[in-house]
C-alpha positions as CSV (number, residue, x, y, z in Angstrom):
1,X,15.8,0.8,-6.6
2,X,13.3,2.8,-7.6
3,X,9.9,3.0,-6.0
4,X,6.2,4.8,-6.7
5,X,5.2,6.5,-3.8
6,X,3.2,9.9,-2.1
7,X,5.2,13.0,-1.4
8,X,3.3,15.2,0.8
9,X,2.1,18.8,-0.9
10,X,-0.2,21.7,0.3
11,X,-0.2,23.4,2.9
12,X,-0.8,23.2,6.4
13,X,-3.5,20.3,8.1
14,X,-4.5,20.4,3.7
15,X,-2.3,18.0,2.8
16,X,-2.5,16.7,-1.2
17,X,0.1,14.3,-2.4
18,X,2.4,14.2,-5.2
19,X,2.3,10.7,-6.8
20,X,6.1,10.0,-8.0
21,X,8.6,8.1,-9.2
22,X,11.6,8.4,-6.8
23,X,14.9,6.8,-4.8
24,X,14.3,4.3,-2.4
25,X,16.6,5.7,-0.6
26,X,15.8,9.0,-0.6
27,X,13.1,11.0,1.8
28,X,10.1,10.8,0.9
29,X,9.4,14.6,-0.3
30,X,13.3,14.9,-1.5
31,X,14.6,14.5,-4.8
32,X,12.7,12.3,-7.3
33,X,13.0,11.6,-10.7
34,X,9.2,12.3,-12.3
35,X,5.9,13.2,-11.3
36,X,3.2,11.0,-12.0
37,X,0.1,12.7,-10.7
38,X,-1.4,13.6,-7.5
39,X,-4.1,12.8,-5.2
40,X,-6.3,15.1,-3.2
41,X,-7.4,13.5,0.0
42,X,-10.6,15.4,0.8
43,X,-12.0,15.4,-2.7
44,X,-11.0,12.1,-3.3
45,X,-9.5,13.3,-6.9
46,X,-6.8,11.4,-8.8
47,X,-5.2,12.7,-11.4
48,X,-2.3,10.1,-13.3
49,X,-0.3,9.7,-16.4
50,X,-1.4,6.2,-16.9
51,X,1.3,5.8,-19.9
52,X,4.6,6.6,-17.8
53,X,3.0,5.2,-13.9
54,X,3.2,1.7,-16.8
55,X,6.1,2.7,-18.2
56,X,8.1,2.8,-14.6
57,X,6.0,-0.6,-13.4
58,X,7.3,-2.4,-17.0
59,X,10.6,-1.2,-15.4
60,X,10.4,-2.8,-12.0
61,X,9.6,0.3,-10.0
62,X,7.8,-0.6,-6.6
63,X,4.3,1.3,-5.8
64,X,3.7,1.5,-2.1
65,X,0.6,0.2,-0.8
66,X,-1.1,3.1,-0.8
67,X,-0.6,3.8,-4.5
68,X,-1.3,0.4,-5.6
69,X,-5.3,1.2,-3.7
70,X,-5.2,3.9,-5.8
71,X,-3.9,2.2,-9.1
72,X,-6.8,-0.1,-8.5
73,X,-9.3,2.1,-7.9
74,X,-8.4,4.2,-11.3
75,X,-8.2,1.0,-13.1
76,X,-4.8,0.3,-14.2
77,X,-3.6,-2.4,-14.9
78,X,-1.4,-3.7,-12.8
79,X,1.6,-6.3,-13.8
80,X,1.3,-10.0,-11.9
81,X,4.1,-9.2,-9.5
82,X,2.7,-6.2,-7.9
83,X,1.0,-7.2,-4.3
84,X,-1.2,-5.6,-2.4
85,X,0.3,-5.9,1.6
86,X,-1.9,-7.0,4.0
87,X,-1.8,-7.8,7.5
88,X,-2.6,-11.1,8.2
89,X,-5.0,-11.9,10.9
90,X,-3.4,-13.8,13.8
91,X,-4.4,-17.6,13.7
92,X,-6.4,-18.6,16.6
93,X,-5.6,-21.9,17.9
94,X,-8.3,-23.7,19.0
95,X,-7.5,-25.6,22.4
96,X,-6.1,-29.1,22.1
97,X,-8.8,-31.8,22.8
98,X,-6.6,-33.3,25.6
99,X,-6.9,-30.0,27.2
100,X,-10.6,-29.7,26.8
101,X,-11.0,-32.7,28.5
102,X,-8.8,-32.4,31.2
103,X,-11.3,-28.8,31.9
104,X,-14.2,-30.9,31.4
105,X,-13.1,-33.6,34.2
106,X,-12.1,-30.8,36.2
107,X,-15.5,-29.0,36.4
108,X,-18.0,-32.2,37.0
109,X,-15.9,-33.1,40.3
């Protein structure tokens, strides 16, 4: 399956990112089959060829989370299938009202 992700460039504690099309399975700075821009942390610049980054989505390619932040913030347009992942925020159960009772009985004795 192929998949758009960051592989880490620059030097060292300066990291940029590469923005590619690559393996799945492969490591994440190995072997990948096109470069699609890059991203410079500190600057905040983003630099992408919009025409192939749609190409390889019309394809069924998979962006990570982090490039689909930054496909949104440069304004592409995304198909409907692509998600942004988010962790959910744990439900908090509010207490049962048999238990609320039972603590109100128990505090006015």
């Amino acid at each position: 399956m192929l998949v758009i992700r960051l592989a880490r460039h620059g030097r060292a504690k300066y990291p940029t990112y590469r923005i590619v099309a690559a393996e799945s399975a492969r490591a994440a700075t190995g072997k990948f089959v096109a470069v699609l821009g890059h991203y410079n942390p500190h600057t905040k610049e983003l630099v992408m060829k919009h025409e192939e980054v749609k190409k390889h989505l019309g394809n069924g390619a998979q962006p990570s989370n982090t490039v689909v932040k930054l496909l949104m913030r440069d304004k592409v347009e995304l198909p409907a299938w692509v998600k942004l992942k988010t962790k959910a925020p744990k439900a908090v159960e509010a207490p049962a009202a048999e238990e609320v009772a039972a603590e109100a009985a128990a505090e006015s004795k």
